[in-house]
N, C-alpha and C positions, 0 to 999 in steps of 0.2 A: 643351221648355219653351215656354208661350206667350210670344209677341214681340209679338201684335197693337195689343198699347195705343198710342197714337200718343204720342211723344214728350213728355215735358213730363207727361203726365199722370198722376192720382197715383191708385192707388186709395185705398179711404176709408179700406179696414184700418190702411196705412202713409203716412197722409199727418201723422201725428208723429214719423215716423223722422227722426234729425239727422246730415245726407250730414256724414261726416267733412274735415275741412279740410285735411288732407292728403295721405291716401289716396283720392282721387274723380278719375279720369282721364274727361276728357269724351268719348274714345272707347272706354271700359271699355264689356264687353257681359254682366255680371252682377253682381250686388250683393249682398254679404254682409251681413247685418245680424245683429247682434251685442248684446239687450238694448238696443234702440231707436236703436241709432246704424250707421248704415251706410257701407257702406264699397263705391264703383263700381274695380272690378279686370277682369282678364283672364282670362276663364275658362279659355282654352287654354293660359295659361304655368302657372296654376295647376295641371290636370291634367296639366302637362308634369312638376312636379315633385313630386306627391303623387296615390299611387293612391287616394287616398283617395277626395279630389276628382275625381278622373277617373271613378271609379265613380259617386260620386253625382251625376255632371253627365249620365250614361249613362242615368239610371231616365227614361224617358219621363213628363212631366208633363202635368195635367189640364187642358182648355180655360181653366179657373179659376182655374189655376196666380196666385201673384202677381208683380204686377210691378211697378215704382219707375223710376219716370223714362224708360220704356219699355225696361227691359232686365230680365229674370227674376232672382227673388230668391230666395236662398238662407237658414232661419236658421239661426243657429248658437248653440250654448251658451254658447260660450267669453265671458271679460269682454271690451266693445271694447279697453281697454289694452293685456292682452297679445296679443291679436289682432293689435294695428298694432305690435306688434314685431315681432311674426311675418311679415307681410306687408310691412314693409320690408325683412325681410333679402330675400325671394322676390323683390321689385321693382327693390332697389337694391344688391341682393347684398352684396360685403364692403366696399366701398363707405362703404354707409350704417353700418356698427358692423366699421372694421380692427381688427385685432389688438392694436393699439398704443395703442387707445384701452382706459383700464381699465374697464369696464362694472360697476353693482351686481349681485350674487348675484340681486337679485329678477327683473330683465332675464333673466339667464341662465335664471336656474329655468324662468322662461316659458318661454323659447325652445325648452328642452329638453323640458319637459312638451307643448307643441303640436306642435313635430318628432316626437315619439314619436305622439301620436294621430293624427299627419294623417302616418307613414309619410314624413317627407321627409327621407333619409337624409344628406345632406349637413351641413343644420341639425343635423341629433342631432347628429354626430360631431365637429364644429365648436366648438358649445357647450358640450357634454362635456369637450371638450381643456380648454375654461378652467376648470370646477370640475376637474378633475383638477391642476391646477395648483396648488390650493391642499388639496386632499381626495386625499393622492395615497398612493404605496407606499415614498417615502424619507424618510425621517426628517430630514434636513438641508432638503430641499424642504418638508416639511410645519411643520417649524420655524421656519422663516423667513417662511410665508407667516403663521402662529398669531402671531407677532411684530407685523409690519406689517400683518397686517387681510385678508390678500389677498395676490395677486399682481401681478405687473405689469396682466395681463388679466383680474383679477376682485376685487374690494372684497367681505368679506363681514366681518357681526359673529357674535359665536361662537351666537346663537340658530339664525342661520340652517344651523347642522347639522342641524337636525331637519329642517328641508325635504330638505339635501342625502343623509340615510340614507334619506328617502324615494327620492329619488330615483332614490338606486342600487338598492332594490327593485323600484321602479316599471321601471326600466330592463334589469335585471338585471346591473346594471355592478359588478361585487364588489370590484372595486381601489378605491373608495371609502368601501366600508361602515367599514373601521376606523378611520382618521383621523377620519372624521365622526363614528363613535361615540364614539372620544376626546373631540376636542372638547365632545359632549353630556356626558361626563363629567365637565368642568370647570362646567358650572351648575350652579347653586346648585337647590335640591329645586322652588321655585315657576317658574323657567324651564323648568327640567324637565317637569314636569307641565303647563302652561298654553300652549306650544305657541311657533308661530312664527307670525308674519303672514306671509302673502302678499301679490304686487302685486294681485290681483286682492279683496283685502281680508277673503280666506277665512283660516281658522285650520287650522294644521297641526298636528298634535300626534304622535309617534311611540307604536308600539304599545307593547300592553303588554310583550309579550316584551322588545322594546328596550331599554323605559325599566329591565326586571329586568335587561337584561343591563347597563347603564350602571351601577346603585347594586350589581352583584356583584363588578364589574371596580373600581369606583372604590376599593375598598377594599385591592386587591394593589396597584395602581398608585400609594396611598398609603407603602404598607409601603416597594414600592421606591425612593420619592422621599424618603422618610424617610433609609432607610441609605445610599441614595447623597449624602443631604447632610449625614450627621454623618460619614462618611468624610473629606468635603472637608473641612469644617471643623475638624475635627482630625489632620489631615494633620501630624503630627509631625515637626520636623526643618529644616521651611520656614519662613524663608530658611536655608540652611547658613552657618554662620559661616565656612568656611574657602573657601567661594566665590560668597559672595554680594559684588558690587561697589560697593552704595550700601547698609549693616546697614540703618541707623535709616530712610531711606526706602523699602525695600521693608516690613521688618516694618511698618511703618503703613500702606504701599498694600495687604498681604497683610488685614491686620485690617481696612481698610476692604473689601475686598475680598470678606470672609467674612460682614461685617455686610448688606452690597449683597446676598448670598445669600441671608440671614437673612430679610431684610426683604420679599426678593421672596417668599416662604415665607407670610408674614404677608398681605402685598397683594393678591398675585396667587392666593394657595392652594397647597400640598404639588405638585400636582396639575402645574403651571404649570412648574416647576423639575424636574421629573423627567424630560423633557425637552430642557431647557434646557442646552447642555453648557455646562461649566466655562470653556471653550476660549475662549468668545465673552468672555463676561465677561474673563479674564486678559487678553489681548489689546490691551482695553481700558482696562488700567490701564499707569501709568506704573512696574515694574517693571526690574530689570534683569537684562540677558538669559540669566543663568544660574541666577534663579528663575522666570522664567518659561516657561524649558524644563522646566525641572525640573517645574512645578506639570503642567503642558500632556505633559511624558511618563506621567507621573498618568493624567492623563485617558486618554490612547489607549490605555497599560495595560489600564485597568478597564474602562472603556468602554459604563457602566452604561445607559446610553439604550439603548443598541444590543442591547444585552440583553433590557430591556424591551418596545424596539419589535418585534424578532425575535419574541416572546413574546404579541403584542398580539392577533393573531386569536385563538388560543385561549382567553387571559384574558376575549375576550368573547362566548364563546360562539358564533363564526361560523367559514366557512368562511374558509380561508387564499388568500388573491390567489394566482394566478399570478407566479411570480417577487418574492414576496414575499425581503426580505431574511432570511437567515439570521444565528444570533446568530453574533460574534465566534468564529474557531476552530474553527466547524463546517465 
């Protein structure tokens, strides 16, 4: 790469490039530019952790090569946004985005999408841990995260599935595919079809296969959310008269109990509850404690979720995870 330009000075091509105010180290010795905003970094740590880089820092450049601020410049496709995610983790390592901090899906998406292009094997595996965290292989982990939005280390809303089935294609990471396809089966027809934004403010949209396998699957995983909630609901017998400890307060926490079910069915969709164990809910009401064994030995009896989710690759037409759970008894 030519170096000769003396400091300071700009060529005419990139003399509207805008040096990033964060990432511009004044003894950085190449410059990435990024859709007119640039970014002064380390060529050598860069090629330290991606062949990418290291190959293309390798191709011998032309006298006429360009230069910014007298150091050789690089461009690149990528949006500057998730560029400079990218290049803080490589700068400031885990540092700059620890574990503990919950990061948005969009954040991540990036990270994971330019770790994969630029081959920088640590960032993939890192980043990946945290949608796996919420896009995972257990039912009770994927439950909880569809609950609260996310996980401790990743915030996502349920559109952002279509990026994350992308992503397990794009990556070849198949312990993802089903929760995420899940998930897309809970939108409604125009999420579905109309896609996901990106941070980089492209539109995602899943293929068409997908999108057939979500509206083929949503319709078994209806049936099941169905008969697993008029089961509960009419669970005959609860509270038992002869050993139930408070009648009149449990039979109304039970009926409020069932209406709570009813209602999530209504709000949330079929779809939402067929997942959702029983367990969580009882637990949760003020019950006493030999109907709520009782309701709760029910559940681990039957154990319909587990059913379901044991059931879920197939239902949508894809390959089964490794160590995927098996149903109940198998």
């Amino acid at each position: 790469m030519d170096d000769a330009q003396a400091p300071g000075e700009l060529n005419v091509q990139t003399a509207a490039l805008v040096p990033d105010e964060e990432l511009w180290f004044p003894d950085g010795n190449v410059v990435l530019e990024a859709q007119g905003h640039a970014f002064r970094v380390y060529q050598g740590l860069l090629g330290y952790n991606s062949e990418v880089f290291r190959d293309l820092f390798t191709v011998p450049q032309p006298p006429s090569a360009e230069t910014f601020d007298g150091c050789p410049m690089v461009h690149l496709t990528d949006h500057p946004e998730e560029l400079r995610h990218l290049l803080r983790v490589i700068f400031d390592g885990k540092k700059y985005y620890p574990h503990h901090v919950r990061l948005d899906f969009s954040v991540v998406a990036a990270l994971i999408r330019l770790s994969h292009k630029y081959q920088i094997q640590y960032v993939h595996e890192d980043y990946l841990s945290r949608m796996k965290s919420c896009f995972c292989t257990d039912a009770d982990q994927w439950n909880e995260a569809y609950i609260k939005y996310g996980s401790s280390s990743m915030a996502y809303v349920n559109t952002d599935a279509i990026q994350a089935v992308n992503i397990a294609r794009l990556t070849d990471t198949v312990s993802i595919l089903p929760s995420a396809l899940l998930v897309c089966c809970h939108l409604d027809a125009n999420e579905l079809l109309n896609g996901s934004r990106r941070l980089d403010d492209n539109l995602e949209r899943l293929s068409k296969q997908d999108i057939a396998s979500c509206i083929n699957a949503r319709q078994e995983i209806l049936y099941h959310a169905i008969k697993a909630s008029m089961e509960f609901l009419l669970t005959p017998g609860i509270p038992h008269p002869e050993e139930c400890e408070t009648q009149d307060r449990c039979r109304d926490c039970i009926e409020r109990l069932r209406a709570i079910f009813l209602e999530m069915h209504t709000a949330g969709g079929l779809l939402s509850t067929a997942f959702l164990t029983r367990t969580a809910l009882i637990r949760g009401n003020r019950l006493c404690g030999n109907c709520r064994d009782a309701l709760c030995k029910d559940e681990a009896e039957v154990q319909p979720q587990r059913h379901l989710w044991a059931e879920l690759p197939g239902l949508l037409g894809i390959e089964k995870p490794v160590r995927w759970p098996e149903a109940p008894g198998q």
